[in-house]
N, C-alpha and C positions, 0 to 999 in steps of 0.2 A: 508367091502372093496368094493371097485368097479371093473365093468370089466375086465379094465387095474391094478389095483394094484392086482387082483389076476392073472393075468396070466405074470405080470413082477413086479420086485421085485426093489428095490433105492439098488447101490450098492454104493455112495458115493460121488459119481462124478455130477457137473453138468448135467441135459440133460440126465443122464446113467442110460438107465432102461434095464435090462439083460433076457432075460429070466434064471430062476433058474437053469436050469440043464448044461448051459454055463456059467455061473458064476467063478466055479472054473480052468477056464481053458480061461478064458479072460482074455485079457493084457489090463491095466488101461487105460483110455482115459485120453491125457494129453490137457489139458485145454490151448488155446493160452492168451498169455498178452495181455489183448484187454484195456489198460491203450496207449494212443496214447504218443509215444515218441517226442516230439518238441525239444531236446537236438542232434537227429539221422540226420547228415549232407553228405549223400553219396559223395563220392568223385568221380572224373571222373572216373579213373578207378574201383571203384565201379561199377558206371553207365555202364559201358561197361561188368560186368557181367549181368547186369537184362535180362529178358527173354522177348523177341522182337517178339511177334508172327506176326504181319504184315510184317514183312521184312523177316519173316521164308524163308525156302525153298517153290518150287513149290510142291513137296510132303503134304505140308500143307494146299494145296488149296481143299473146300469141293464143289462139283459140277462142274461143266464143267470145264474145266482148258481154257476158252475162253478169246477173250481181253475184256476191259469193255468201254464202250464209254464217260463215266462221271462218277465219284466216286469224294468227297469230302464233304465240308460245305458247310450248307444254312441256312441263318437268325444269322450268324455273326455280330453282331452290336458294332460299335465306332463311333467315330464322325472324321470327315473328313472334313476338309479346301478343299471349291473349288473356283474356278476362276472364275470371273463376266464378262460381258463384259464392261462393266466401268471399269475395271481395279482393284476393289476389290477383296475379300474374304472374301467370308462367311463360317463359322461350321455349317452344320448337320448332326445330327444323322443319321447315314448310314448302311442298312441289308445290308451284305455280301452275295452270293452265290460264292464259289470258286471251281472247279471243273477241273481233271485232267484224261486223258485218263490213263487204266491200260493197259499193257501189258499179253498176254495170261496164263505166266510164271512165272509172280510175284504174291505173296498172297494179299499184298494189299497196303495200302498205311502210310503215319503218315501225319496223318490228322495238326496235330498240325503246321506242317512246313509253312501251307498256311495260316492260323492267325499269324506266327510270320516276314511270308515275308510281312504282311501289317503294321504288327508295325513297322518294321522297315522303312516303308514309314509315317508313322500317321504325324508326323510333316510337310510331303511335301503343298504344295497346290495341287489339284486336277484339274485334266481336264482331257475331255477325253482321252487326248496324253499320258497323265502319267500310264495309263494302260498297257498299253507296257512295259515298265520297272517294274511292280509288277508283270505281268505275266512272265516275262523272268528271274525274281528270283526265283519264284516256282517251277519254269518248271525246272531248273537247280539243284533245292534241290530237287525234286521229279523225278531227271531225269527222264523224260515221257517225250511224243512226241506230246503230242498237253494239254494245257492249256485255262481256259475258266473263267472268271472275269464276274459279274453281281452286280453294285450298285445300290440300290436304295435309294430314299431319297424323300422327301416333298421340293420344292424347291420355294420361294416366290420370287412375281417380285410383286413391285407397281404399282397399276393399280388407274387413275382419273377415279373419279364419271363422269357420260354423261353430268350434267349439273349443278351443286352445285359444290360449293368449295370444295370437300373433294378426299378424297382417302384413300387409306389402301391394304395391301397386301393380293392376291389373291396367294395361292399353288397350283403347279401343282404336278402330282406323275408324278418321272423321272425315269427311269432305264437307266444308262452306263453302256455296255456290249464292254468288248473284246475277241477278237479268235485268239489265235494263235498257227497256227498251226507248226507240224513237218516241215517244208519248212522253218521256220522264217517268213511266210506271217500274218501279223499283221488284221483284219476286225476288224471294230466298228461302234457300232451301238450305237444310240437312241432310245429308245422306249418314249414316251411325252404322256398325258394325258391332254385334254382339254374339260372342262363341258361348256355346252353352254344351250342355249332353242331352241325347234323347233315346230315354231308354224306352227301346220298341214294345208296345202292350201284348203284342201276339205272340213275342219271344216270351214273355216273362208268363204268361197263361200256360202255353208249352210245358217249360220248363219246369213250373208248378205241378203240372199234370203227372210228367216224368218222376216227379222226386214223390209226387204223394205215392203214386198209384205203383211204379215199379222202383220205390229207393234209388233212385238215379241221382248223382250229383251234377248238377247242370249248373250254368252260368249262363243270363238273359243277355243277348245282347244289346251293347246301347253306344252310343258313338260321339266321338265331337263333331258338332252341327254350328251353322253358322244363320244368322236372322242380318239382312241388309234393310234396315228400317230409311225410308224417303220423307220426310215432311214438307210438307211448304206452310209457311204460317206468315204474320205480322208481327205480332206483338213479341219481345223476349224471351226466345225458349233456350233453354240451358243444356249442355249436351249430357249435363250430368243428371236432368229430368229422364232427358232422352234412355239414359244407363238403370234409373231407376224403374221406366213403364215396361222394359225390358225384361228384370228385373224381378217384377210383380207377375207378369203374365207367365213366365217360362221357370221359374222359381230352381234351376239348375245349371246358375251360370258357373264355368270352370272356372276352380278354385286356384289362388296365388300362395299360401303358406298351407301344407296340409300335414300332420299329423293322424295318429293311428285315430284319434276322439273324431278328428275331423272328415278322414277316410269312411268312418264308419256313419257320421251323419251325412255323407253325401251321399253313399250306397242308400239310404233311410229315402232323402228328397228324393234320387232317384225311382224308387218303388212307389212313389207318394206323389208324384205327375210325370207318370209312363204319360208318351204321345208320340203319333202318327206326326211324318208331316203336315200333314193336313188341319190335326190338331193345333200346333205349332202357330201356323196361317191368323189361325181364326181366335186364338189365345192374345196373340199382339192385337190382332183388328177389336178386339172387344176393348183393350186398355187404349187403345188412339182414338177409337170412337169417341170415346167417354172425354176427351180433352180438347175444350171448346176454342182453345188457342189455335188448332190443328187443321190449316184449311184444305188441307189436302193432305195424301200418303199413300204411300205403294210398302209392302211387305214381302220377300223375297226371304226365302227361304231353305236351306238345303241341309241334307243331313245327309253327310259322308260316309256311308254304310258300312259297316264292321261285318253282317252278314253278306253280301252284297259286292258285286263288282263293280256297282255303279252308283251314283245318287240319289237319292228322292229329295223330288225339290215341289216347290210352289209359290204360286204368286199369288196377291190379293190385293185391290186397291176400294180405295173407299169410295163408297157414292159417286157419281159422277165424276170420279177422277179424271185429271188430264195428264197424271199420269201413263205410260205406257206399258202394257200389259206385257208384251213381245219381250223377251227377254234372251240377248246375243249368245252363243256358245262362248265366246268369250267373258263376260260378266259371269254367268254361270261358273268358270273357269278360278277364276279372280275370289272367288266365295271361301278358296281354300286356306286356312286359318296359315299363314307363315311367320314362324318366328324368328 
């Protein structure tokens, strides 16, 4: 016999190994019906007896009995009809982030209520306005005092090759965020991602140097760079505005169908706005200034060096932003373009 079989003994039961000298004085271990019932239909008032630990009493709460400033889901995914500026609609696949202030005094929340307040939207078309109305349903089944909506999605707009016939869609990563808070006051934001090249000015002065002065065949370096544009606004902004002020200021966004005509007009825009990151920075901030819709914005910026073992990044936020300047190792991390 073995260690365990001589010092506990099978008294019949699944799992039931007894020590011998408690044996005669143990009550049988009764075995649950683990055969899954699919016939078993609770009825509401069934429902209304199960045991609700989130909605317990405050007594139930373990740790501080403080308020919490965000509690719910993240990485909820459906697909979701949104609004074009053409006047279409498009489906994509959409991560959820849903989140809801607790109160100091409640235990917690039912998480479930804020994926069923989005079903019951899935059929709508999307824009950023329609957040309003998904967070003012939550809010009201979760009675809580401030409510918080984040979508993300891959979003395409058609982009022309610089000089061949062609074209094909270029995706940007989007996040629609709303806040609203206890007061009824509704914020929304965009957060936009846009992958460009930034062909370095001091590589390309070098390089020039090199080839004038000793014949040297050189190559400047320049790299794929990534710009995380934040707005906060009121009025209707279009994320496909958002792609064009983008766009305009950076004038060397990576191209989707390219050919040798094409190749060779982007090495051209390339030589024709070399920039620093810092350049970068302040090239967006001149085009967001200028757009009175724009009540606020942060600019984040990173260029993944090709010279370089490391990044060059920057932030910039406009006039008294309430945006946050501090920017996480993580988000920095997050900047890198994946396809």
């Amino acid at each position: 016999m073995s260690k365990i079989e001589k010092k506990y003994e099978w008294v019949g039961d699944v799992d039931s190994y007894k020590k011998p000298e408690e044996n005669k004085h143990s009550k049988k271990y009764n075995e649950p019906n683990r055969k899954y019932d699919s016939d078993y239909k609770p009825t509401k008032k069934d429902i209304e007896t199960f045991p609700d630990l989130q909605n317990g009493p405050s007594s139930l709460i373990q740790g501080a009995p403080v308020e919490i400033q965000q509690v719910g889901i993240h990485n909820f995914r459906l697909p979701l009809k949104y609004k074009t500026r053409d006047s279409g609609n498009i489906e994509l696949e959409t991560k959820v982030t849903g989140t809801v202030s607790l109160e100091a005094h409640k235990k917690g929340i039912n998480m479930s209520r804020i994926m069923r307040s989005f079903y019951e939207f899935k059929d709508d078309t999307f824009s950023i306005n329609q957040l309003g109305k998904v967070l003012t349903a939550y809010k009201n089944k979760l009675k809580t005092f401030d409510s918080k909506i984040a979508l993300k999605f891959s979003y395409p707009i058609i982009k022309k090759s610089l000089r061949s016939d062609n074209e094909g869609y270029q995706y940007y990563n989007v996040t629609l965020e709303g806040d609203l808070n206890k007061k009824g006051d509704l914020k929304k934001y965009i957060h936009f991602d846009f992958v460009y090249s930034s062909a370095c000015p001091c590589s390309y002065e070098l390089a020039e140097y090199a080839r004038k002065y000793r014949n040297k065949a050189t190559v400047s370096h320049s790299q794929r760079s990534v710009a995380r544009i934040s707005i906060e606004f009121d009025d209707m902004f279009w994320i496909e505005e958002l792609q064009e002020i983008c766009d305009r200021a950076l004038n060397t966004e990576t191209q989707v169908v390219v050919k040798r005509e094409d190749e060779m007009a982007f090495a051209e825009l390339n030589g024709s706005n070399l920039k620093f990151v810092e350049d970068a920075a302040r090239l967006l901030y001149e085009q967001l200034i200028a757009e009175k819709r724009i009540k606020d914005f942060r600019v984040i910026c990173s260029h993944q060096e090709s010279l370089h073992s490391h990044d060059a990044i920057s932030v910039l936020l406009a006039p008294n932003s309430n945006f946050c300047a501090d920017v996480s190792h993580e988000t920095w991390s997050s900047l890198i373009h994946i396809s």
